[in-house]
C-alpha positions, 0 to 999 in steps of 0.5 A: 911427371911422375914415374910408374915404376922406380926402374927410372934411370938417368941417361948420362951424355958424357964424352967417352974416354980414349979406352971407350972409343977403341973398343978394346975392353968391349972386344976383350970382354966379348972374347972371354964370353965366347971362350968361356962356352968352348968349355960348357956342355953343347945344348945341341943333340946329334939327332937321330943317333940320340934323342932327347927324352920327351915331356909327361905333356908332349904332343905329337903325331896322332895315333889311332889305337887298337885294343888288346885283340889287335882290333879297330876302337874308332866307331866313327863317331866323328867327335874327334872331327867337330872338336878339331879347331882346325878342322883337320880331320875327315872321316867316313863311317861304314858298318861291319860285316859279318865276319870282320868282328876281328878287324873292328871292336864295334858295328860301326867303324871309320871306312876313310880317316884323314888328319891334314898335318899341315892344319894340325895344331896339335891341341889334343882336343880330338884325344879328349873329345874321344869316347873310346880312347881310339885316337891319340897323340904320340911321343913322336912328330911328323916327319918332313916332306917336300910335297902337301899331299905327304901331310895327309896322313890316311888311316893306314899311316895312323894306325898302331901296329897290331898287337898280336902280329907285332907286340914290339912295334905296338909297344913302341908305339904305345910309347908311355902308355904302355906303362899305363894300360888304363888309359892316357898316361900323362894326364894333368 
């Protein structure tokens, strides 16, 4: 029989010694590797007071973006929603009235927009599918819940702050993007 790799290794049945039946090197070995990570730097970070940073490539919480003006770019176009693989998103459209051409960018806006956290698979499929760069995914995740109905997250939650009533939330909220206003700021 012929080996497919050269890893082969002889078993060795041989009796084991009386140090190897006591177990004490085996323990004295194990002892130093717990008391060697006593001095190492813990992984571990005391979440909230720090965070950690985040990845050029992190995908989290979605957002729904506003332009400069503090006005709505989602049109309801319903992109974001075909291109969800879990189906995630729902939405309804409505027009825009006369007079409301400083809550929204264009004629037509989403009136009802949800995201199920809970089917959310975080693929960033519905931030590429946007034409207008309305909706994208934070530097931040979801927060915990006890109940289902807390993972809905309905437009009022997704929304970005406005820009002109709250510059400092919206620029937190920007998170990297603020430093690239142009558009996505970590594209492959």
């Amino acid at each position: 029989m012929q080996a497919l790799t050269n890893r082969l290794k002889v078993v060795s049945r041989k009796p084991m010694t009386f140090w190897e039946r006591m177990y004490l090197p085996a323990i004295l070995k194990g002892m130093i590797i717990t008391f060697s990570h006593i001095f190492k730097k813990r992984p571990t970070i005391n979440y909230p007071e720090k965070t950690r940073p985040f990845s050029p490539v992190f995908r989290g919480l979605q957002i729904l973006n506003r332009d400069e003006e503090g006005r709505e770019k989602c049109t309801a176009c319903g992109l974001c929603a075909v291109a969800c693989p879990a189906e995630a998103i729902t939405m309804e459209a409505a027009e825009r009235k006369v007079g409301e051409e400083h809550l929204y960018k264009e004629e037509k806006y989403a009136a009802k927009y949800e995201i199920n956290m809970l089917r959310c698979i975080f693929c960033g499929f519905c931030e590429e599918a946007c034409p207008k760069d309305a909706i994208y995914l934070s530097e931040t995740f979801a927060p915990s819940n006890f109940q289902r109905k807390g993972f809905i997250y309905g437009k009022e939650d997704l929304l970005i702050p406005d820009p002109k009533k709250d510059p400092e939330a919206y620029k937190k909220a920007l998170g990297s993007r603020a430093k690239h206003p142009e558009g996505h700021g970590n594209e492959h």
